[in-house]
Structure formats: C-alpha cells, structure tokens
N, C-alpha and C positions, 0 to 999 in steps of 0.2 A: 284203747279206743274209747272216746268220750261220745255216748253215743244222744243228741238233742233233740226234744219232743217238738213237734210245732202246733200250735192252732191253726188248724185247718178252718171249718168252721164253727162258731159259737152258737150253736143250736138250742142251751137251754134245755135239753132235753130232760124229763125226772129222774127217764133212765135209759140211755141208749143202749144198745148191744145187738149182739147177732150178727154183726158185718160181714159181709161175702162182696167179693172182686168180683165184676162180671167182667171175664177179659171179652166177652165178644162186642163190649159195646164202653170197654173201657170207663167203666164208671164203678162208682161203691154204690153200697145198699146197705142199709141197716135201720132197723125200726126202733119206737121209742116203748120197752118195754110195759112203762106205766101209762101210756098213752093210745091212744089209735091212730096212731101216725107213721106210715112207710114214709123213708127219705132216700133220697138220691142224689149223687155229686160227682159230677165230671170234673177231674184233676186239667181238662186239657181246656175249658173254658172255663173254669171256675164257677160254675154254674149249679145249685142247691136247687132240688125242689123235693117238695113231700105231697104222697097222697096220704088221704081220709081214709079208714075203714072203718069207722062208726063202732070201734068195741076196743077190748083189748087185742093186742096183734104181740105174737111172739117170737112170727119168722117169716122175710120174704124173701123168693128166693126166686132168679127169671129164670125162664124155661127156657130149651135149644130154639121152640121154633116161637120162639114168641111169648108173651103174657110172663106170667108167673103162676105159682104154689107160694100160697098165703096160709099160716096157720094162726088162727085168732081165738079169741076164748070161747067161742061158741064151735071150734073146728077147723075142719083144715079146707081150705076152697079154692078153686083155680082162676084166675083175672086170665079172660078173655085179652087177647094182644087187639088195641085198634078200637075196640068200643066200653072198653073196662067193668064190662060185666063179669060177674062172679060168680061163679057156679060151685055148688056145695057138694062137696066128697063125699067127708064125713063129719059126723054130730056130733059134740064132743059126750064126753059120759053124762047121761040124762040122771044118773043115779047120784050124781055129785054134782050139783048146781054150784057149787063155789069151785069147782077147778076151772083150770085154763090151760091152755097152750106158754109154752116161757120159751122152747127152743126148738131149731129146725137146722137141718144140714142133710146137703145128699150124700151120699157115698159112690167112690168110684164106678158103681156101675149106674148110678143114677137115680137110684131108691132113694126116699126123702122119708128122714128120722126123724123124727121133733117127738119133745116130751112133755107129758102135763103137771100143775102142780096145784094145789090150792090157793084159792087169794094173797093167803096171809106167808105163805111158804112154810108153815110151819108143821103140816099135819104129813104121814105117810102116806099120802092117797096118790102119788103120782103117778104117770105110766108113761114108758118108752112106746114108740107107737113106729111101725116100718110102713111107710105105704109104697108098693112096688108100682112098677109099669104099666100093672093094668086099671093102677086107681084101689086098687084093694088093702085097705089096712092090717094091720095085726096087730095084736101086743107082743110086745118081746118081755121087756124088765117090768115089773109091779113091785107097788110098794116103795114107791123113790119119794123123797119127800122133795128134792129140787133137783131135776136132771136135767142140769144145765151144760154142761162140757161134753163135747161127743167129737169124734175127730178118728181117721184113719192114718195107718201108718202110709210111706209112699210107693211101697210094694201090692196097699191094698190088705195086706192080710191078717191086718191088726187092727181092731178097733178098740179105742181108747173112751170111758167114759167116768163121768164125776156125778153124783149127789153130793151136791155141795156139804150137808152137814155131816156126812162121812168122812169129814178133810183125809179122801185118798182120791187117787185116781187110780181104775182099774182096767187091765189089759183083757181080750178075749182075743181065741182066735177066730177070724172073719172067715166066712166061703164068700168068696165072689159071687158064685157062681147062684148061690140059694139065700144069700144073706143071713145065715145061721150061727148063731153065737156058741163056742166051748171055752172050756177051761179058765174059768172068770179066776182073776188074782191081781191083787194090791202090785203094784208098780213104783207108786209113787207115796208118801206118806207126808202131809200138809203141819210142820211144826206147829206149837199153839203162838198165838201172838200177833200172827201174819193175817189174819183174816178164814176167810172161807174161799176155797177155789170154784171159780163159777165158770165162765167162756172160756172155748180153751181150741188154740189152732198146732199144727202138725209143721213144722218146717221140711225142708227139701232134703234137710239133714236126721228126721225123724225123733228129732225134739222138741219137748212140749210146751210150748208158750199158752201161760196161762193168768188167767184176771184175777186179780183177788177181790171178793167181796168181802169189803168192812176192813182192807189191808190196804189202798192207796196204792196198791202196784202194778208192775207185771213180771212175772218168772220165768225162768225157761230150764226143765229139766232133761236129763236122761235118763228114757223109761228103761232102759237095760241094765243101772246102776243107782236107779232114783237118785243121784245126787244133782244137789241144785247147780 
C-alpha cells in the first residue's frame, strides 16, 4: 500500500508539533514550538486560525468543559473558554531561567504530562511534570535533557516515554488509578543515522508512531518486539 502525504496547510511554522485531535469539536490543535503561537484547523471548513500567547508555548490542549491547559515557557496556565483569559497553575522552575515547557499530553484518566527543557535542548536540566485533577503538579522524571514523546498504551497501562538524545524509547507500567510509574525499560532502541526521536503517538494497534528530529521522517514500531 503506497501510502501519500498531503499539504494540508503551509503555515511556515520554525517548528510545529504537539498535535492533538479534539474529537469533540472536530478540529486539530498544535502549536509552533519556537514560536508563541497556538493554531487551529477544521478539516470540515477548511478553516486555520491561530492564537497569541506572548512567550514560548509547548502544549495546548482543550478541556472537556471548555478553554484549554496551555503549557508555556514561564508554565503551565488554563485559558478561560469565552473570554480567553489565562489563569496561572504553575511557575515554571525559578531556579533555571532558561528552561521551558516543549511537551504536553493527557493520559487516559485526564492528568496532563508535559515536560521541560533548556533553551538550547542541550543541557540535562529537564523534568517530566503530572499535573492531576486538582491542578496540583509533581515531578515524576528529572534530569531529561529533551522529554519530548510521552504516549499510553490503549489499555491505559503502559506509558511510553523518550528523551530524545537517549535514541530509545522506554516502557513503564502505568496505574490508572494514582498515575504512578514502575519498572522503567528500553523498548525500542533508535539506529544511528536516522535522527533523534522526538513526538511520538500510540495507534489503536499499540504501535509507536514516531517523528524523527534531524531524520526527515516518520516510524512506526513494536514496542513488544522493538522491531521497525
């Protein structure tokens, strides 16, 4: 099967990513990494538009009842549905003025994961960050130099995650129920040549589609066989 890319649309962006499908309202979402700019595209009017948020932005993501969870380089903040006000969670690390926010994803139960990283991506200062239901954060993972790929299995009870210049991707198992990570192990292991593995989505089939940075692609493996 020959499978054909399309332009949807030419946005120009430095560096898009993060996309998430809102099925409730039928449209994509995804921000411009290196940019301050959330965008938005109904497939069913053809219709593009982008908001502003005045910094870097590394994840938006709409809520059930409205607005969204926005994680930006100064933190993670909720947009108000109806008057787009933004109200502040949490501050990102005051001790590290050069990190940021790069990635954001919920998990099955609705907890919202995004990770930080330095400017330049280059330093180990990063941190996996959980913020549950009640708005209260945690750290989970430290020490990530780019924690970009995060993704659950379709049963929920897998969480899969990537530091890009780790070229693996690793399995833990998930509690639903407390959002608690065990038994962290290599899965997948990223050949040299191909790039860096950076975003990275779950299919229906519990295989891992994934971006490469600095590799011009997309992959798709099995994490129970690592083969491509």
């Amino acid at each position: 099967m020959k499978i054909q890319a399309e332009l949807v649309i030419d946005a120009k962006s430095i560096l898009g990513g993060n996309p998430y499908w809102d099925d409730q309202t039928q449209t994509l979402c995804w921000v411009d990494l290196m940019d301050s700019k959330v965008y938005t595209y109904s497939p069913e009017t053809h219709t593009n538009r982008w908001l502003e948020v005045n910094q870097y932005v590394g994840a938006y993501l709409p809520r059930q009842n409205g607005g969204a969870v926005i994680a930006l380089q100064t933190g993670v903040y909720l947009l108000q549905p109806h008057t787009n006000e933004v109200i502040p969670v949490f501050s990102s690390e005051t001790n590290l003025p050069e990190n940021r926010f790069i990635s954001g994803k919920c998990d099955p139960s609705g907890r919202f994961w995004a990770g930080t990283s330095d400017l330049e991506g280059n330093k180990p200062w990063g941190t996996l960050y959980c913020m549950n239901r009640d708005h209260t954060l945690r750290p989970v993972l430290v020490n990530a130099t780019l924690p970009w790929g995060i993704d659950w299995s379709p049963d929920g009870r897998l969480m899969y995650f990537i530091d890009s210049p780790t070229r693996e991707i690793v399995a833990f198992d998930f509690c639903l129920e407390t959002g608690s990570l065990d038994n962290k192990r290599a899965v997948v292991e990223f050949p040299e040549g191909t790039g860096w593995p950076a975003g990275m989505t779950v299919d229906e089939e519990g295989k891992l589609w994934v971006a490469h940075w600095g590799g011009a692609r997309v992959s798709r493996w099995d994490p129970e066989t690592g083969r491509l």
